[in-house]
GUZA-370104 format. One record per residue: residue in one letter; z, y, x of N, C-alpha, C in turn. Coordinates in steps of 0.02 Angstrom, whole numbers, plus 50000, padded with zeros to 5 digits. Example, Ala and Ser with C-alpha at 12.3 -4.5 7.8 and 13.67 -1.06 7.14 Angstrom:
# residues 2
residu A nc3 50390 nc2 49716 nc1 50660 cac3 50390 cac2 49775 cac1 50615 cc3 50390 cc2 49835 cc1 50660 .
residu S nc3 50354 nc2 49888 nc1 50642 cac3 50357 cac2 49947 cac1 50684 cc3 50394 cc2 50002 cc1 50645 .
END
This chain:
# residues 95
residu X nc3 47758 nc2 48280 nc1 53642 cac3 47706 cac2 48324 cac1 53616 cc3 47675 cc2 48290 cc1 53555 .
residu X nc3 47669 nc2 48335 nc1 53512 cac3 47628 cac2 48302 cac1 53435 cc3 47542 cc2 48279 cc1 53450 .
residu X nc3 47543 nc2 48243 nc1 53412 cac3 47464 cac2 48241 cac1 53445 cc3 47416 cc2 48283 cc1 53423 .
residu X nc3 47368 nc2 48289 nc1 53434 cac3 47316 cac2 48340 cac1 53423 cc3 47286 cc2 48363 cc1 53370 .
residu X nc3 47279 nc2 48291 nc1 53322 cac3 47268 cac2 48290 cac1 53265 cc3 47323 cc2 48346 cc1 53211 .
residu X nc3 47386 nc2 48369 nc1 53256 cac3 47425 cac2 48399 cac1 53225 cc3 47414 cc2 48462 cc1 53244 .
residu X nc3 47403 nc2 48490 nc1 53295 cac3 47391 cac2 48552 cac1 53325 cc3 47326 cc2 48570 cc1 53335 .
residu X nc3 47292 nc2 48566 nc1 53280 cac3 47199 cac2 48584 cac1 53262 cc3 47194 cc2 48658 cc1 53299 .
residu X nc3 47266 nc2 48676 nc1 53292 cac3 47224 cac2 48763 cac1 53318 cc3 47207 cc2 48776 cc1 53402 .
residu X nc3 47237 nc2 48720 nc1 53430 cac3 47217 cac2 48709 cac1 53516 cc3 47154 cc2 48688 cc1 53521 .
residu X nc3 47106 nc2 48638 nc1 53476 cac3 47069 cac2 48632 cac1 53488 cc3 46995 cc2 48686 cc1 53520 .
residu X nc3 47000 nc2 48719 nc1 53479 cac3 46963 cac2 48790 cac1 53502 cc3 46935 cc2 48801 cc1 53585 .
residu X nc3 47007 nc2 48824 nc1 53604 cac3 47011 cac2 48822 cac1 53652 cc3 46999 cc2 48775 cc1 53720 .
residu X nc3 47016 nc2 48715 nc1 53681 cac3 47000 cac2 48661 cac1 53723 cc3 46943 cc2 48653 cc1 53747 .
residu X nc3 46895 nc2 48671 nc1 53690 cac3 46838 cac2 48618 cac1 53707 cc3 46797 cc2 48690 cc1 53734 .
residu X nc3 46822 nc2 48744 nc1 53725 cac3 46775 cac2 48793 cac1 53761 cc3 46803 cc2 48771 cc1 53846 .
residu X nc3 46875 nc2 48759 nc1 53854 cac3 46889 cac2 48749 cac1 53923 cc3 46841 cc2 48684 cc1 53958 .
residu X nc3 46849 nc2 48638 nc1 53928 cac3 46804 cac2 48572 cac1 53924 cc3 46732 cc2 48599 cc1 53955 .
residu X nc3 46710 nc2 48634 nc1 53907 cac3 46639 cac2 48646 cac1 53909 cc3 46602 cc2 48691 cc1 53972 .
residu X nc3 46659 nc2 48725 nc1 53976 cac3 46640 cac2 48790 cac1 54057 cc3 46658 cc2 48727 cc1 54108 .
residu X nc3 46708 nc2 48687 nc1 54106 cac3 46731 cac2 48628 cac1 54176 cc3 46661 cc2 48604 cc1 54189 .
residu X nc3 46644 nc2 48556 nc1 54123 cac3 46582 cac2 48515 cac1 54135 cc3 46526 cc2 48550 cc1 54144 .
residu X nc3 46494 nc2 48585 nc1 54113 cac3 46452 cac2 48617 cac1 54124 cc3 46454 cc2 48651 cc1 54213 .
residu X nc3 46498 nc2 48666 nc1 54234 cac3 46508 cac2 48694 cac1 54295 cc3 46487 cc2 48617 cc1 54351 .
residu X nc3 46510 nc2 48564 nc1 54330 cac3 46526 cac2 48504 cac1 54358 cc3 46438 cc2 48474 cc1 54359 .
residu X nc3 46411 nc2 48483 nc1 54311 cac3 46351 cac2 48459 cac1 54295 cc3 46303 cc2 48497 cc1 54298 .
residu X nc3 46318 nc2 48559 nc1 54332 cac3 46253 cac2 48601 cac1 54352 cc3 46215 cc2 48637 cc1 54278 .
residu X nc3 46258 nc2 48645 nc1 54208 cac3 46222 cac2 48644 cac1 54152 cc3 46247 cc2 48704 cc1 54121 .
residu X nc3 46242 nc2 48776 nc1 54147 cac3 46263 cac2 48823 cac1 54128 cc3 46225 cc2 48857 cc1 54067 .
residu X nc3 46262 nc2 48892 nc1 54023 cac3 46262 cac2 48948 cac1 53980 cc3 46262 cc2 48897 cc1 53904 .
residu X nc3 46293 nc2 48821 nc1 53904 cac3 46303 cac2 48788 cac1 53856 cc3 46325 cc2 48820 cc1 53817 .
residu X nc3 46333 nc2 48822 nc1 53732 cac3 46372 cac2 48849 cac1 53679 cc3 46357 cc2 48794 cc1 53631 .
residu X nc3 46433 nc2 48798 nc1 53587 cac3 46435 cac2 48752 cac1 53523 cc3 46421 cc2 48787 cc1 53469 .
residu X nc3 46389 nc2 48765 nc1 53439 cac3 46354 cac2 48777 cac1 53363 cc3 46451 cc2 48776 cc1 53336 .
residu X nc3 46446 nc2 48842 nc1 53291 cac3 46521 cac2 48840 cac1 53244 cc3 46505 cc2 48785 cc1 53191 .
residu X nc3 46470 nc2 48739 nc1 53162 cac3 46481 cac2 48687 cac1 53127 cc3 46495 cc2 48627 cc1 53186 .
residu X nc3 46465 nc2 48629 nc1 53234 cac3 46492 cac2 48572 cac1 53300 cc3 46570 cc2 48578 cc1 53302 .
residu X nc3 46608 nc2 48640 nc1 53306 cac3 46659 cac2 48655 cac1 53324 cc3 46696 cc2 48629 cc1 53266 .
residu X nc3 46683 nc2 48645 nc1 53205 cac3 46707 cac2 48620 cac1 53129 cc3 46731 cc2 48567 cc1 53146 .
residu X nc3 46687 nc2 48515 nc1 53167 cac3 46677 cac2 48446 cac1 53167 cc3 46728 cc2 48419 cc1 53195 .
residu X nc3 46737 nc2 48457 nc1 53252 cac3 46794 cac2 48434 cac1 53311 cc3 46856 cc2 48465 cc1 53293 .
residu X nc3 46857 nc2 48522 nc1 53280 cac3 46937 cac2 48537 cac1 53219 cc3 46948 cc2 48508 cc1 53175 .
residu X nc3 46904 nc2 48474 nc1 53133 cac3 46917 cac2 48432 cac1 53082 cc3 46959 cc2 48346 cc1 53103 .
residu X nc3 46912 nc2 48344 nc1 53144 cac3 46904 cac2 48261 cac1 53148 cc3 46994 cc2 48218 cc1 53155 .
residu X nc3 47022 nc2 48192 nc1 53158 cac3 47083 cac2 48172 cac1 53165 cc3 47088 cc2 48129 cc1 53238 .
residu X nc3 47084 nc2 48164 nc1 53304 cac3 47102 cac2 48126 cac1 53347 cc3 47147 cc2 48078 cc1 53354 .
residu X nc3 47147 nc2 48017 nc1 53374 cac3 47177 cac2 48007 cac1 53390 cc3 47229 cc2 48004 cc1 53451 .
residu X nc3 47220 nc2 48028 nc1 53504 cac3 47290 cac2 48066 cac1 53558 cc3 47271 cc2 48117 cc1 53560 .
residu X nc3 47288 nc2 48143 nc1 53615 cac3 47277 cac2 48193 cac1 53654 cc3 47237 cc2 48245 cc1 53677 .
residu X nc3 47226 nc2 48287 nc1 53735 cac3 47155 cac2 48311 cac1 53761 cc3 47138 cc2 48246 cc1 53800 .
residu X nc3 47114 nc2 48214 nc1 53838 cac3 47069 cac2 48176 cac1 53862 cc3 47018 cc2 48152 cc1 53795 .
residu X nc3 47046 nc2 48143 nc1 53746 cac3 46984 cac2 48087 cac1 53694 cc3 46924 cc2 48176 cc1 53694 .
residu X nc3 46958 nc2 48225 nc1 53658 cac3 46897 cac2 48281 cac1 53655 cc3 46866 cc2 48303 cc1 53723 .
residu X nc3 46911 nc2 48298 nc1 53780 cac3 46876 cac2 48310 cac1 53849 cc3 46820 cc2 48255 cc1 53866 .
residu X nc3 46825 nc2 48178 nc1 53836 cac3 46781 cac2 48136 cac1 53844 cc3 46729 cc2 48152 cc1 53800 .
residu X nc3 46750 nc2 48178 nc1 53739 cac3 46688 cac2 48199 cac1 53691 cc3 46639 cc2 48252 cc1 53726 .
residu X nc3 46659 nc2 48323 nc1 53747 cac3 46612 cac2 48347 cac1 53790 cc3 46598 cc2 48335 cc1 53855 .
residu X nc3 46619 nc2 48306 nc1 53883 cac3 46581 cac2 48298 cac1 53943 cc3 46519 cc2 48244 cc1 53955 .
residu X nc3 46515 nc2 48213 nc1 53866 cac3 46455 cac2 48167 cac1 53857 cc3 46413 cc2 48211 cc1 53815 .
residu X nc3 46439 nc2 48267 nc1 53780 cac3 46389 cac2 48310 cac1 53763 cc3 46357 cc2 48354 cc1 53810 .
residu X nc3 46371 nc2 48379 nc1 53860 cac3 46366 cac2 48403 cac1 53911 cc3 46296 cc2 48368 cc1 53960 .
residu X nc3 46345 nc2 48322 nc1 53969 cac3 46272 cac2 48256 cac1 54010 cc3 46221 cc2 48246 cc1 53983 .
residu X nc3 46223 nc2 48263 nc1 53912 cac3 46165 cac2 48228 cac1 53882 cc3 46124 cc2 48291 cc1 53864 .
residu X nc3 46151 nc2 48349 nc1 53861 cac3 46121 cac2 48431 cac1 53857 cc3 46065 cc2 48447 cc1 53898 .
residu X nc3 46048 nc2 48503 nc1 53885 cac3 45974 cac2 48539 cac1 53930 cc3 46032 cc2 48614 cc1 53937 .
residu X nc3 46016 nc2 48615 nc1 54007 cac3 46046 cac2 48696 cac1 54018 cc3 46029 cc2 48753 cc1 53971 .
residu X nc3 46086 nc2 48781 nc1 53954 cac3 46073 cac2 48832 cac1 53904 cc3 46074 cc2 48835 cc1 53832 .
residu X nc3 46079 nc2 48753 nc1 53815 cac3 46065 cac2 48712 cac1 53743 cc3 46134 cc2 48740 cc1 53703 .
residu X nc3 46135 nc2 48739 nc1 53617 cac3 46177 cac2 48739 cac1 53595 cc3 46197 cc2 48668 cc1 53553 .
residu X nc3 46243 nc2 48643 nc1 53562 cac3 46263 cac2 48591 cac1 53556 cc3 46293 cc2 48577 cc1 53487 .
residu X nc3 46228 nc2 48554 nc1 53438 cac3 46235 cac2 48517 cac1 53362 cc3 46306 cc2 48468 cc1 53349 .
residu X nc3 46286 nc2 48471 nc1 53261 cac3 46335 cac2 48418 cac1 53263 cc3 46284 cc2 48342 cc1 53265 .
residu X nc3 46226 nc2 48371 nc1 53286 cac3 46171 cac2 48296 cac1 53287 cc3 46190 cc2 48261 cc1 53343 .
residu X nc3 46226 nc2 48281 nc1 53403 cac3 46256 cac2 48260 cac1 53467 cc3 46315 cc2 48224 cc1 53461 .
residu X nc3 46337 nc2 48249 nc1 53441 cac3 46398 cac2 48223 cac1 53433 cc3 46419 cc2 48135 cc1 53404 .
residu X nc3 46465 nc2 48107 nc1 53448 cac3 46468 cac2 48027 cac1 53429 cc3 46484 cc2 48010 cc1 53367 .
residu X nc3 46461 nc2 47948 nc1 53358 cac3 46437 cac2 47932 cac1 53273 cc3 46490 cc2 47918 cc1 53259 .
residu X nc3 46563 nc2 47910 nc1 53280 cac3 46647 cac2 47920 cac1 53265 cc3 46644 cc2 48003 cc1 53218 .
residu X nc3 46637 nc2 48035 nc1 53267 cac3 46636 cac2 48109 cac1 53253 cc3 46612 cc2 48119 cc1 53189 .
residu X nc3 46545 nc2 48111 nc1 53194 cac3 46506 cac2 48147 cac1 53144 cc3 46499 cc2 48115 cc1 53088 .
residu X nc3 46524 nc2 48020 nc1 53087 cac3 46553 cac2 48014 cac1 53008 cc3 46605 cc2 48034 cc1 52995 .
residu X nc3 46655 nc2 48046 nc1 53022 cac3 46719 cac2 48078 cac1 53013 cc3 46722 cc2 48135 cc1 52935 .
residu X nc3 46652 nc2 48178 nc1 52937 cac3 46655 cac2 48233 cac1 52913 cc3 46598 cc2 48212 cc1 52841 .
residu X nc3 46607 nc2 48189 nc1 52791 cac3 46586 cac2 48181 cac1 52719 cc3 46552 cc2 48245 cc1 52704 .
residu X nc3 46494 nc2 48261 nc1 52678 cac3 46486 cac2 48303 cac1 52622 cc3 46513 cc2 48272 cc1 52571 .
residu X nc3 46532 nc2 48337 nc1 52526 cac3 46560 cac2 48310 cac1 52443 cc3 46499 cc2 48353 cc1 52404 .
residu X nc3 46475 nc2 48299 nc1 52359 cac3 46427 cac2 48307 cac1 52327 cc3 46427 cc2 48336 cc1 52275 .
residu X nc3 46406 nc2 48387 nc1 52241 cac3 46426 cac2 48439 cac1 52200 cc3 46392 cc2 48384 cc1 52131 .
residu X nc3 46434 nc2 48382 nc1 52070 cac3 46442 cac2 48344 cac1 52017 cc3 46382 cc2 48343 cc1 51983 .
residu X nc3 46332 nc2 48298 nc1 51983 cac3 46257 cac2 48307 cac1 51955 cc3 46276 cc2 48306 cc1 51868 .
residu X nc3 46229 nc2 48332 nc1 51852 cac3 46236 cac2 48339 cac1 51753 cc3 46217 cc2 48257 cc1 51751 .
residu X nc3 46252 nc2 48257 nc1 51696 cac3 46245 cac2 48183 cac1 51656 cc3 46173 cc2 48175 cc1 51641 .
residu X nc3 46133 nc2 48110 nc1 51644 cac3 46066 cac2 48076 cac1 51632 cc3 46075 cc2 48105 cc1 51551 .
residu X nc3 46015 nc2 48104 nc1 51528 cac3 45995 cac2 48096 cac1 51461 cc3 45970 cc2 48050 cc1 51434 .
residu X nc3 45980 nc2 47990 nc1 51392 cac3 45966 cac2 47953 cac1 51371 cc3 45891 cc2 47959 cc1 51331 .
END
């Protein structure tokens, strides 16, 4: 199997599956990811498999309030440098 980093379009899915498990597991129902959270995690370049993103939510999860929608401010500091703003080209100083 390719790794995950290759098949971005499973992710989706994953982490909503992820997220109903734990949440069910942890008593922390009606969780939802913010679509820039989700960005983050389609973007990011795993390295294997599902377990590394299943480990990613189920610590977002634990660390949640029932009902919460889950930032990319949660998310591990792997993750969320992963993803650069590109800085739109400032005008040249004036001397």
């Amino acid at each position: 199997i390719p790794p995950l980093r290759e098949r971005r379009e499973e992710i989706p899915a994953l982490v909503e599956h992820f997220l109903e498990k734990f949440g069910r597991e942890l008593q922390k129902p009606l969780l939802r990811i913010a679509d820039e959270t989700l960005e983050y995690l389609v973007l990011y370049r795993w390295p294997g498999n599902p377990p590394q993103p299943g480990n990613e939510i189920r610590r977002l999860v634990a660390m949640a309030e029932p009902g919460a929608v889950l930032m990319p401010a949660h998310l591990s500091d792997d993750i969320a440098a992963s993803r650069r703003t590109v800085l739109r080209k400032l005008r040249p100083r004036r001397s």
